[in-house]
mmCIF file of the N, C-alpha and C atoms, coordinates in Angstrom:
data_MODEL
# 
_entry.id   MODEL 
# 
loop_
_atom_site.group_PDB 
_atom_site.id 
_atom_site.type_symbol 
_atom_site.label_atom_id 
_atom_site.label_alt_id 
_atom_site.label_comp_id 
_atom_site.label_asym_id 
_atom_site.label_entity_id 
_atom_site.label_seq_id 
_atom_site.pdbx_PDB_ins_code 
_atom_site.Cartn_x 
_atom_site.Cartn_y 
_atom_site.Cartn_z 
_atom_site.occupancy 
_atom_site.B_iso_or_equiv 
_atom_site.pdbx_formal_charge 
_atom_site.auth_seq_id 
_atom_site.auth_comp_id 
_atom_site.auth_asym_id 
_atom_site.auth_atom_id 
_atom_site.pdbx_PDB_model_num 
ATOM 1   N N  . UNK A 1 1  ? 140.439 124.943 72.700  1.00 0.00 ? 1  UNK A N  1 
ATOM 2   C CA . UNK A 1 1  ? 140.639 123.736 71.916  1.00 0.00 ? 1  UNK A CA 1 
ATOM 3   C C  . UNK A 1 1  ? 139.412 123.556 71.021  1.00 0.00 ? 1  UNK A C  1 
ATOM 4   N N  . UNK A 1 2  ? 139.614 123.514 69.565  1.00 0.00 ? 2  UNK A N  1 
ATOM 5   C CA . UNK A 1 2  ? 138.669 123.162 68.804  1.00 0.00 ? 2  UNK A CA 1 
ATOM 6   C C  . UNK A 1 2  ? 138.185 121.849 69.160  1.00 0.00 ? 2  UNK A C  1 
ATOM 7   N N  . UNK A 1 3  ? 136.931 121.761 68.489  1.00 0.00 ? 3  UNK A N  1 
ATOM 8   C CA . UNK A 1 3  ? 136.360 120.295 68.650  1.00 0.00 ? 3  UNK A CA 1 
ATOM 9   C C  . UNK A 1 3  ? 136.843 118.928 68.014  1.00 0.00 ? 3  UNK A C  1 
ATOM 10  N N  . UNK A 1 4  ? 137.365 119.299 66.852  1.00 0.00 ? 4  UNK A N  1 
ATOM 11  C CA . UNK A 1 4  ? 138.368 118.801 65.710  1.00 0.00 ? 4  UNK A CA 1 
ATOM 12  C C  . UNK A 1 4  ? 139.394 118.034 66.951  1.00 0.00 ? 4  UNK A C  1 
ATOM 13  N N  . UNK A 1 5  ? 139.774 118.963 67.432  1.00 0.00 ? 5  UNK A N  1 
ATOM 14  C CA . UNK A 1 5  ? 141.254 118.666 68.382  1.00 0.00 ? 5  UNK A CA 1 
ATOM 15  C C  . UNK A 1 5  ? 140.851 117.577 69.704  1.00 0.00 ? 5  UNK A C  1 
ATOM 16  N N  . UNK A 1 6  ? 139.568 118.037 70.215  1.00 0.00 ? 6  UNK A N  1 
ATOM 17  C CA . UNK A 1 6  ? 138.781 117.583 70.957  1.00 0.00 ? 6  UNK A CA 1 
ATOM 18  C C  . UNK A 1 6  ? 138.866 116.198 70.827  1.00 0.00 ? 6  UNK A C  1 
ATOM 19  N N  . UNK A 1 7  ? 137.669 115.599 69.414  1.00 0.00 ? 7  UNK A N  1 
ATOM 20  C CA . UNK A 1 7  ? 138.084 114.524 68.997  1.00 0.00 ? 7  UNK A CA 1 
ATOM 21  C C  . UNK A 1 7  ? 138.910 114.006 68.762  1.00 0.00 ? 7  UNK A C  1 
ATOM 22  N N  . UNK A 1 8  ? 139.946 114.061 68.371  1.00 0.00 ? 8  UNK A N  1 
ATOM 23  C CA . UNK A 1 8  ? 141.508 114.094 68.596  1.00 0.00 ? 8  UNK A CA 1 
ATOM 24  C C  . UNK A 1 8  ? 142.210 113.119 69.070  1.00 0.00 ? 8  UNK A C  1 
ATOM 25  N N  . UNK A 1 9  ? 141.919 113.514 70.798  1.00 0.00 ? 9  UNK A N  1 
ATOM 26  C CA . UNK A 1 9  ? 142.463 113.705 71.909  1.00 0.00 ? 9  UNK A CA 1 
ATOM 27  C C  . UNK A 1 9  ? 141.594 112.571 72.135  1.00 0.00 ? 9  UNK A C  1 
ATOM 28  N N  . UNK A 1 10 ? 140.430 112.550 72.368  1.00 0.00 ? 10 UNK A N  1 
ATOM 29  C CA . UNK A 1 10 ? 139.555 111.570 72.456  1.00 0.00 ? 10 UNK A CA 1 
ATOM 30  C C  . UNK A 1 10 ? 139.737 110.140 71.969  1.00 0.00 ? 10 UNK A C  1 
ATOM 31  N N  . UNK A 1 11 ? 139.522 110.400 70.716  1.00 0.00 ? 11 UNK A N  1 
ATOM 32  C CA . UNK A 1 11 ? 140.057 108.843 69.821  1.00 0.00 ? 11 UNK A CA 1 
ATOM 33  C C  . UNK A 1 11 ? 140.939 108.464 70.246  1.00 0.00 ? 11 UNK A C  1 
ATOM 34  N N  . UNK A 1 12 ? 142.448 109.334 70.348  1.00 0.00 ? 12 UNK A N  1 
ATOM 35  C CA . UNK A 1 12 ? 143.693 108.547 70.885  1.00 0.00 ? 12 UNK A CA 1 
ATOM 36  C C  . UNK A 1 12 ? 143.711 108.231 71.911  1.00 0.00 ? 12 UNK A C  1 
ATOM 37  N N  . UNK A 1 13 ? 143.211 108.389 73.084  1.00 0.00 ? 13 UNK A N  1 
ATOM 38  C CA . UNK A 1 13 ? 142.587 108.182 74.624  1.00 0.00 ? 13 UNK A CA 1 
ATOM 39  C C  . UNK A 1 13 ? 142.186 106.877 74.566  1.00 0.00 ? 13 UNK A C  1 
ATOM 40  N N  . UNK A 1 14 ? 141.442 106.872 73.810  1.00 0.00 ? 14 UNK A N  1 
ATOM 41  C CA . UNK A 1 14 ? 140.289 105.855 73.660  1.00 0.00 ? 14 UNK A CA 1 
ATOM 42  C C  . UNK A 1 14 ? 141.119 104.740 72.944  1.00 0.00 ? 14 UNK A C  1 
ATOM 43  N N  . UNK A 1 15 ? 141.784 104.545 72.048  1.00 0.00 ? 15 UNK A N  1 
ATOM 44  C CA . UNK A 1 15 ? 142.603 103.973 71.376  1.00 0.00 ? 15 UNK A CA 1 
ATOM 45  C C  . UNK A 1 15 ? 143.975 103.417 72.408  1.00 0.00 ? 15 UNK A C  1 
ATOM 46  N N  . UNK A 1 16 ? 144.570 104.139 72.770  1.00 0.00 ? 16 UNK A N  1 
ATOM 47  C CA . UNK A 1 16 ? 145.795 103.717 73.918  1.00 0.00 ? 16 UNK A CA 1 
ATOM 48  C C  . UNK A 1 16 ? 144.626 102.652 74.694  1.00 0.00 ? 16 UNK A C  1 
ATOM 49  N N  . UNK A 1 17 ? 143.785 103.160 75.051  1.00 0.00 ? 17 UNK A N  1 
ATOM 50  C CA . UNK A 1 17 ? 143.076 101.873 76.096  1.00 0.00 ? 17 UNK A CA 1 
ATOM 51  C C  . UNK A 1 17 ? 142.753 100.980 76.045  1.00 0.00 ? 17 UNK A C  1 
ATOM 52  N N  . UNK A 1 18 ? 142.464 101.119 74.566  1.00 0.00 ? 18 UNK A N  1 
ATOM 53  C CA . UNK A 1 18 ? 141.685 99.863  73.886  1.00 0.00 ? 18 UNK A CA 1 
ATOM 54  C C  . UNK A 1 18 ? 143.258 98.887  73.884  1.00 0.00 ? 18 UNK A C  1 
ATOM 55  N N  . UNK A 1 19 ? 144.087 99.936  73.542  1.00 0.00 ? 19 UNK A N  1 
ATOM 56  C CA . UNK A 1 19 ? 145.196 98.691  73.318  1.00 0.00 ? 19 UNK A CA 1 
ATOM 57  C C  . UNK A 1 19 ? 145.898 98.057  74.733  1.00 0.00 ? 19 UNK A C  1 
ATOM 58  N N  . UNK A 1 20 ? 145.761 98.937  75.750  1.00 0.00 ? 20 UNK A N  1 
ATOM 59  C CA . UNK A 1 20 ? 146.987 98.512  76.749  1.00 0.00 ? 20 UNK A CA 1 
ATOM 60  C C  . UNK A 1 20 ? 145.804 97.958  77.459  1.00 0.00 ? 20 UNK A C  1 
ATOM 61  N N  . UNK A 1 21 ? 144.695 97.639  77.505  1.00 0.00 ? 21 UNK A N  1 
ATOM 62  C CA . UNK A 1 21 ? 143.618 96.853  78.376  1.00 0.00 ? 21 UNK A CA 1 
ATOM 63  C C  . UNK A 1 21 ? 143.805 95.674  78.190  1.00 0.00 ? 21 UNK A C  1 
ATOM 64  N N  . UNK A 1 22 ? 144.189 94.810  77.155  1.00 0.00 ? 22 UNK A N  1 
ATOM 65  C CA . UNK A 1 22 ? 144.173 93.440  77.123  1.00 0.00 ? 22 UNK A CA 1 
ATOM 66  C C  . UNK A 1 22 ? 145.952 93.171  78.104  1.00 0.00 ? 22 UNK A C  1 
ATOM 67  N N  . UNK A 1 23 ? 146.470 94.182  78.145  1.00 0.00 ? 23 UNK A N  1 
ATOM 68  C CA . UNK A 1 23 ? 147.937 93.290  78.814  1.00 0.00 ? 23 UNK A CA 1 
ATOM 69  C C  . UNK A 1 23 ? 147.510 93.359  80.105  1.00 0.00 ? 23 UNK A C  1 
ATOM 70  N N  . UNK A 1 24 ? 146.547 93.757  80.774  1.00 0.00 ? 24 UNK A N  1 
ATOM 71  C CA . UNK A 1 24 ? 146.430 94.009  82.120  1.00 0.00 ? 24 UNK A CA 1 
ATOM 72  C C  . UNK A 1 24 ? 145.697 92.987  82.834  1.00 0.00 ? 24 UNK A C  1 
ATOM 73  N N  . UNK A 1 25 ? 146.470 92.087  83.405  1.00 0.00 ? 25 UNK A N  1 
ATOM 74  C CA . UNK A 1 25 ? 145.903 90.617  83.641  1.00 0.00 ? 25 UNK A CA 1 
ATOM 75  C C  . UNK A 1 25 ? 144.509 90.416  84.578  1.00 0.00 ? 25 UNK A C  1 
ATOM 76  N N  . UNK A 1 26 ? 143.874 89.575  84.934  1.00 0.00 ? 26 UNK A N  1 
ATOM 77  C CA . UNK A 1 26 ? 142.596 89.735  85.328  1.00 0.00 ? 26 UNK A CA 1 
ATOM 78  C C  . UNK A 1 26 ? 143.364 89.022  86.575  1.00 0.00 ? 26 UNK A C  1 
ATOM 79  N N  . UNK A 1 27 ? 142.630 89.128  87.700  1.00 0.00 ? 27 UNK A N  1 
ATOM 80  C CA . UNK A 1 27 ? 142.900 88.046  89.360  1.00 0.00 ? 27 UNK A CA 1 
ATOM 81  C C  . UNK A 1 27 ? 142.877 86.899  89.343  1.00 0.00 ? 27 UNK A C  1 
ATOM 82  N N  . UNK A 1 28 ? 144.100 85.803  89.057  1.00 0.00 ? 28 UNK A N  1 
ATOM 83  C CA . UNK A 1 28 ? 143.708 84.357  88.539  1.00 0.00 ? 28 UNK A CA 1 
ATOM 84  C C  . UNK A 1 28 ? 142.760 83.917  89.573  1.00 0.00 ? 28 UNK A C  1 
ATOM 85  N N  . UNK A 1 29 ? 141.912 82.694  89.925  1.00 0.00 ? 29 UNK A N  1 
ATOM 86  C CA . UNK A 1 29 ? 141.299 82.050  90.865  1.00 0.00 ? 29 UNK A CA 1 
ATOM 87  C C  . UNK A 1 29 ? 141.888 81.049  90.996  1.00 0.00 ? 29 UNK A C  1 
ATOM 88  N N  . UNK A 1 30 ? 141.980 80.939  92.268  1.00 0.00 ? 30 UNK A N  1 
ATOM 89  C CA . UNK A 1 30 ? 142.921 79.907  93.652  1.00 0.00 ? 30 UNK A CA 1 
ATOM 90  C C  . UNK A 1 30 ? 142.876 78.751  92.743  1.00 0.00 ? 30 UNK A C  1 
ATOM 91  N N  . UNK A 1 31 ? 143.882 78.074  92.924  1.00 0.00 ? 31 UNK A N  1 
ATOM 92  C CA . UNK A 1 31 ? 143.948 76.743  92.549  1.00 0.00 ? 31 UNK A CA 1 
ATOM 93  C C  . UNK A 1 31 ? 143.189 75.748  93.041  1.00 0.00 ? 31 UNK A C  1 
ATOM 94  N N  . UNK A 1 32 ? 142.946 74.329  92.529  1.00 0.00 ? 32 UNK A N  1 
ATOM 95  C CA . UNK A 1 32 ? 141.385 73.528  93.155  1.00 0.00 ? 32 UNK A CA 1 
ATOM 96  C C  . UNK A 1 32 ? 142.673 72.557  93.878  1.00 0.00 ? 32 UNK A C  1 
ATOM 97  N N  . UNK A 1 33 ? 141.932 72.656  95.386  1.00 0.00 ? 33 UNK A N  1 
ATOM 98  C CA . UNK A 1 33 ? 142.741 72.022  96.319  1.00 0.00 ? 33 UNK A CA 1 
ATOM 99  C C  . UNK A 1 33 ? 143.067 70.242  95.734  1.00 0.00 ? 33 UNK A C  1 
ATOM 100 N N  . UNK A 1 34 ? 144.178 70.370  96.351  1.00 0.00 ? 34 UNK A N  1 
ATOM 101 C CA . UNK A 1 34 ? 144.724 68.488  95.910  1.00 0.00 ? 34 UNK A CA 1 
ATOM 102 C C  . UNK A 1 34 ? 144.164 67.621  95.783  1.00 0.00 ? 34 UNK A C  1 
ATOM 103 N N  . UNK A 1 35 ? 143.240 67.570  97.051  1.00 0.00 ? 35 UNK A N  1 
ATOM 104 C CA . UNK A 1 35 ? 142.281 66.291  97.740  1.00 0.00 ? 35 UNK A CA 1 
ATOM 105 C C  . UNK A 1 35 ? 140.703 66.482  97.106  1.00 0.00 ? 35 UNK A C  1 
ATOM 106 N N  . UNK A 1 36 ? 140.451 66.120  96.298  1.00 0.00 ? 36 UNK A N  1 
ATOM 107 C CA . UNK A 1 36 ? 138.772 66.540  95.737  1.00 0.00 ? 36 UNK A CA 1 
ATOM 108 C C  . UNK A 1 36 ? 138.166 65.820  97.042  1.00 0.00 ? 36 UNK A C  1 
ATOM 109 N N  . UNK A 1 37 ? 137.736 65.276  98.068  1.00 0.00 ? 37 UNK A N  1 
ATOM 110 C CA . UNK A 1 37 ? 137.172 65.676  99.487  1.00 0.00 ? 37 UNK A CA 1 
ATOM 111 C C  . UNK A 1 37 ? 137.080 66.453  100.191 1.00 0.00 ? 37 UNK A C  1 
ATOM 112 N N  . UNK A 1 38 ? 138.336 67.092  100.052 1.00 0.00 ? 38 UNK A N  1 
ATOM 113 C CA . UNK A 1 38 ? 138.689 68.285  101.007 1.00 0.00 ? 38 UNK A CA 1 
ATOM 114 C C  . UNK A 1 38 ? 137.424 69.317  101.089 1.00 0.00 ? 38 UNK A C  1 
ATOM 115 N N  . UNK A 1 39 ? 137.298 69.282  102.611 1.00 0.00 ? 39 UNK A N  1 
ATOM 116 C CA . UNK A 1 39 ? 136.329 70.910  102.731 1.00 0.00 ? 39 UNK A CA 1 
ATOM 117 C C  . UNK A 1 39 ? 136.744 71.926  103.083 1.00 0.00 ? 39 UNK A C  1 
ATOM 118 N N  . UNK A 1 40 ? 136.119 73.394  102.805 1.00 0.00 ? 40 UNK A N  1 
ATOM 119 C CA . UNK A 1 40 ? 136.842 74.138  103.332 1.00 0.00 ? 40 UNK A CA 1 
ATOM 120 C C  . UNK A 1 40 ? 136.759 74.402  104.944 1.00 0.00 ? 40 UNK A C  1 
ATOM 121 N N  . UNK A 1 41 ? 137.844 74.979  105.336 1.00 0.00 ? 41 UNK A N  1 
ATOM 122 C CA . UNK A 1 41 ? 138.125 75.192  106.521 1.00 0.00 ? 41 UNK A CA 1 
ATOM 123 C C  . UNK A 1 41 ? 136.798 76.530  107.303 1.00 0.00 ? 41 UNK A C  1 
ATOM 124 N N  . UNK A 1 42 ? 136.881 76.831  108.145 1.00 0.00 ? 42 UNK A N  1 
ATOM 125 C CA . UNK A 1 42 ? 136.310 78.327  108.672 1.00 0.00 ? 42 UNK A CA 1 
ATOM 126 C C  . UNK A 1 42 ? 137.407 79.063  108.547 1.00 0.00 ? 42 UNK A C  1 
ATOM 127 N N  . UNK A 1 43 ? 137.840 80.336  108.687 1.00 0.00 ? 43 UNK A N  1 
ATOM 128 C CA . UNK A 1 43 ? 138.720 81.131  109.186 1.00 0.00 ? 43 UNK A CA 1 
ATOM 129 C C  . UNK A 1 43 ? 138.379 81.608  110.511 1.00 0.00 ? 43 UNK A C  1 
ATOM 130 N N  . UNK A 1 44 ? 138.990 81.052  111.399 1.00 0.00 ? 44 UNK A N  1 
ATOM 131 C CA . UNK A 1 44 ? 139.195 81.581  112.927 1.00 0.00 ? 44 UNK A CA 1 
ATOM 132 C C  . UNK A 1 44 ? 138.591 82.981  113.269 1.00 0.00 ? 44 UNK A C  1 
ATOM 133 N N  . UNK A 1 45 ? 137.755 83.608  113.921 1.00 0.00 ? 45 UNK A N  1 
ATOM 134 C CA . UNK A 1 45 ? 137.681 84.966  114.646 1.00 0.00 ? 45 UNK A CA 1 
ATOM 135 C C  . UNK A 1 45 ? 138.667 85.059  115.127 1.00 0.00 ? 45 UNK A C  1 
ATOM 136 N N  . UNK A 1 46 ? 139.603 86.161  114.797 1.00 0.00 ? 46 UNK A N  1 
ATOM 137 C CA . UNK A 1 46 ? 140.429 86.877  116.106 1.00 0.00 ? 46 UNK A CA 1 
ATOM 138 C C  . UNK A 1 46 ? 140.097 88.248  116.736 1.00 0.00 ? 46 UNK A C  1 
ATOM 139 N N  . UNK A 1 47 ? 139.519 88.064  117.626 1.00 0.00 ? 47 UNK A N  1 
ATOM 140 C CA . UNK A 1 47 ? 139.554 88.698  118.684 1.00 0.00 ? 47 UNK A CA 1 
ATOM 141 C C  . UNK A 1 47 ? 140.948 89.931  119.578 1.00 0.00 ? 47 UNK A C  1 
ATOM 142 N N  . UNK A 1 48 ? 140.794 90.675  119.623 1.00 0.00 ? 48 UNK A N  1 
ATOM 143 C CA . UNK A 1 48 ? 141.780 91.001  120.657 1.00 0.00 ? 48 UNK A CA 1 
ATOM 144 C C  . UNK A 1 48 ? 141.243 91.262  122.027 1.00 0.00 ? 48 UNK A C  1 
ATOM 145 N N  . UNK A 1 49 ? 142.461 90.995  123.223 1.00 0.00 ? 49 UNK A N  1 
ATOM 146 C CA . UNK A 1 49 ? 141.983 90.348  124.613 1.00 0.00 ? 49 UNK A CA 1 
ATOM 147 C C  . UNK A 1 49 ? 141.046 91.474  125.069 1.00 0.00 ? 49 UNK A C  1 
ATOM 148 N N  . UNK A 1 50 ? 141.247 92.696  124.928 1.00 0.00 ? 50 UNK A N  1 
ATOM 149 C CA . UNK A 1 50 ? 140.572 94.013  125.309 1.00 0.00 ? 50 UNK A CA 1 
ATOM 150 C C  . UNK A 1 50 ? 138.457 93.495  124.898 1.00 0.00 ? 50 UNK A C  1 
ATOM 151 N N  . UNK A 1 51 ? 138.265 93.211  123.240 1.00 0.00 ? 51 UNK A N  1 
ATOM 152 C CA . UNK A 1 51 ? 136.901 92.801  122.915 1.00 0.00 ? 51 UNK A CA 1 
ATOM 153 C C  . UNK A 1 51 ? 136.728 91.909  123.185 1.00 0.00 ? 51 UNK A C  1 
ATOM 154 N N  . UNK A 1 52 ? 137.656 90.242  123.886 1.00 0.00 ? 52 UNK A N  1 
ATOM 155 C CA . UNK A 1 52 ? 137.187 89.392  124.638 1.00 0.00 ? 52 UNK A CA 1 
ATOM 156 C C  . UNK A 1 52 ? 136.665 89.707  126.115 1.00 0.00 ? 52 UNK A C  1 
ATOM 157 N N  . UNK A 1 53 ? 137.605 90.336  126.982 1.00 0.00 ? 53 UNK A N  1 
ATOM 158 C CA . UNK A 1 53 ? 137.271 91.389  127.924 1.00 0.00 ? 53 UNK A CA 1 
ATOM 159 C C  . UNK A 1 53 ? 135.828 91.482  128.083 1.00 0.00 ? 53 UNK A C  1 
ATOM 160 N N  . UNK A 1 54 ? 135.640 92.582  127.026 1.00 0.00 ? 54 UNK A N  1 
ATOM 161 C CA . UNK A 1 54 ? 134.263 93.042  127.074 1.00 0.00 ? 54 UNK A CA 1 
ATOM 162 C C  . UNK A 1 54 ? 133.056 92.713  126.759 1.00 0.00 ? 54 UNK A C  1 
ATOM 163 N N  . UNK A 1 55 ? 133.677 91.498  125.743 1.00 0.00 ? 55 UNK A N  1 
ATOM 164 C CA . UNK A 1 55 ? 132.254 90.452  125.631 1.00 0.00 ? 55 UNK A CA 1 
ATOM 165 C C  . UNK A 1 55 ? 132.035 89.567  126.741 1.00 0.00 ? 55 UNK A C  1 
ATOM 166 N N  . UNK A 1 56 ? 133.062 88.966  127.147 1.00 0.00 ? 56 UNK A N  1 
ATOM 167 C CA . UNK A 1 56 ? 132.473 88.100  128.657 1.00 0.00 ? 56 UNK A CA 1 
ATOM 168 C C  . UNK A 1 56 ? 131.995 89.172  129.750 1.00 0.00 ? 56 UNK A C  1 
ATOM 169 N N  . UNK A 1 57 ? 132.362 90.673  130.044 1.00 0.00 ? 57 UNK A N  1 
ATOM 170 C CA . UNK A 1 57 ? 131.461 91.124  130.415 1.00 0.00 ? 57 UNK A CA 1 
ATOM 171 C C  . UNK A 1 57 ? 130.228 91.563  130.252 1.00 0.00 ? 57 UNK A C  1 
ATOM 172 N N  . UNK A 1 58 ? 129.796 91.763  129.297 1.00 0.00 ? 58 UNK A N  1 
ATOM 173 C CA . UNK A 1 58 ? 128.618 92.068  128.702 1.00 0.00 ? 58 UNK A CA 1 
ATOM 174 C C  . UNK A 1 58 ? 127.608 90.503  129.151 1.00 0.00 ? 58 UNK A C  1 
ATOM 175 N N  . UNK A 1 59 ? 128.510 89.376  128.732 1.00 0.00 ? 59 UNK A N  1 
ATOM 176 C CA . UNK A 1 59 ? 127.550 88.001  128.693 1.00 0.00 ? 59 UNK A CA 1 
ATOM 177 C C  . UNK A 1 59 ? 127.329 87.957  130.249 1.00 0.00 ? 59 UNK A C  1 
ATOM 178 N N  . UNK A 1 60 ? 127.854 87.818  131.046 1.00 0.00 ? 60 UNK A N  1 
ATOM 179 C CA . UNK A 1 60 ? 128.064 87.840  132.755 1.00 0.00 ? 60 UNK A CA 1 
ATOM 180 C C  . UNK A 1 60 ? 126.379 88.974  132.839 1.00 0.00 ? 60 UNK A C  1 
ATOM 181 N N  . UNK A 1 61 ? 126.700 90.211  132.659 1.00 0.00 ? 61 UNK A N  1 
ATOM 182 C CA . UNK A 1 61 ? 125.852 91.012  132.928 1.00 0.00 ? 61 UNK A CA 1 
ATOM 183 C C  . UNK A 1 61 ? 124.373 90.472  132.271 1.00 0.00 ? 61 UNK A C  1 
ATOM 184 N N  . UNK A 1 62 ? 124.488 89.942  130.837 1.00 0.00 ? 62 UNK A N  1 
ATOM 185 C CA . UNK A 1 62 ? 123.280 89.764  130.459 1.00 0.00 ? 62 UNK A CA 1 
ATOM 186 C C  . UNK A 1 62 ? 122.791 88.638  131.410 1.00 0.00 ? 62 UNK A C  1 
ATOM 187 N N  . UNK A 1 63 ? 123.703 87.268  131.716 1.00 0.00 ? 63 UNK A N  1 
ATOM 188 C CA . UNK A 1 63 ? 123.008 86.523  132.740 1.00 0.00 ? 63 UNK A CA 1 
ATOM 189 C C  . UNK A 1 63 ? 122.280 86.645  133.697 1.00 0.00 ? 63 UNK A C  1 
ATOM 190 N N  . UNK A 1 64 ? 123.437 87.946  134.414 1.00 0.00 ? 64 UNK A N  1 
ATOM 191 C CA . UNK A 1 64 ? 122.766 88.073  135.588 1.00 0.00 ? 64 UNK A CA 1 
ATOM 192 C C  . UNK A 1 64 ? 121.287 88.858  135.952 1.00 0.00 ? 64 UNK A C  1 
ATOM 193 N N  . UNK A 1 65 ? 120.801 89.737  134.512 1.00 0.00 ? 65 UNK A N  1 
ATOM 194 C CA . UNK A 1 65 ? 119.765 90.498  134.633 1.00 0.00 ? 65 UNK A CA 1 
ATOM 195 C C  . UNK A 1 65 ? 118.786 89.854  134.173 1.00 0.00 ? 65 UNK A C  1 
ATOM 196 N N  . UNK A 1 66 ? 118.871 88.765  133.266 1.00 0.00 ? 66 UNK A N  1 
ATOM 197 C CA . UNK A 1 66 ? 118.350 87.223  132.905 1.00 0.00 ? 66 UNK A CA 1 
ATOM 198 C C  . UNK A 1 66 ? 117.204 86.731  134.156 1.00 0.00 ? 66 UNK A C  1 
ATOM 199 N N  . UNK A 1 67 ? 118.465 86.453  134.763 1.00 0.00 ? 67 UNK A N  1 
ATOM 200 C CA . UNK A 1 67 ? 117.848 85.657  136.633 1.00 0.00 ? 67 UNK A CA 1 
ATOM 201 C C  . UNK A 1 67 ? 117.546 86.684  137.101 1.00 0.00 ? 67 UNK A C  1 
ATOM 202 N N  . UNK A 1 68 ? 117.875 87.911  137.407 1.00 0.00 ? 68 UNK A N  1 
ATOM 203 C CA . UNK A 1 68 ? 116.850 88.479  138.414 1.00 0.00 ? 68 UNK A CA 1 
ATOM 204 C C  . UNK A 1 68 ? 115.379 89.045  137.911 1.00 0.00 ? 68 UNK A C  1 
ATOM 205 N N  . UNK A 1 69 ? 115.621 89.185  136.090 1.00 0.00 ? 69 UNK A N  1 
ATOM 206 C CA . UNK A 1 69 ? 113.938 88.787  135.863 1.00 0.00 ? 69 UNK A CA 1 
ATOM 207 C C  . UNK A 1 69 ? 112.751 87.835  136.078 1.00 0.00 ? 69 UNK A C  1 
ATOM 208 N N  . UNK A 1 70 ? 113.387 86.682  136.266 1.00 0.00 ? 70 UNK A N  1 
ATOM 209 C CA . UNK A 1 70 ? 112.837 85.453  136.173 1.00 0.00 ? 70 UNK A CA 1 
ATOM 210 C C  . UNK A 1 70 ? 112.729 85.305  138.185 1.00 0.00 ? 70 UNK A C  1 
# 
């Protein structure tokens, strides 16, 4: 491919993008809640029972090696 052709190919590349970039909508941002007081909420941890499991064991164990330092 000549360079001629090169450029070409290029410009029109470059050109299609330039044009089909503006139809491509941006991520609107959330609407402003009803109540201007309103705070936001937390979102909940969920957990599954298996890593609850194993965190109350872990906490149990850390207690107990807690007290027998002390």
């Amino acid at each position: 491919m000549s360079e001629s052709d090169q450029f070409r190919v290029i410009s029109l590349l470059s050109l299609l993008l330039f044009l089909c970039a503006p139809r491509v909508d941006a991520q609107q941002t959330p609407a402003v809640a009803s109540s201007p007081n309103a705070s936001p909420s937390a979102t909940p941890a969920v957990f599954s029972p298996q890593t609850l499991t194993d965190l109350k064991r872990l906490q149990q164990a850390a207690r107990s090696s807690a007290s027998r330092a002390n």
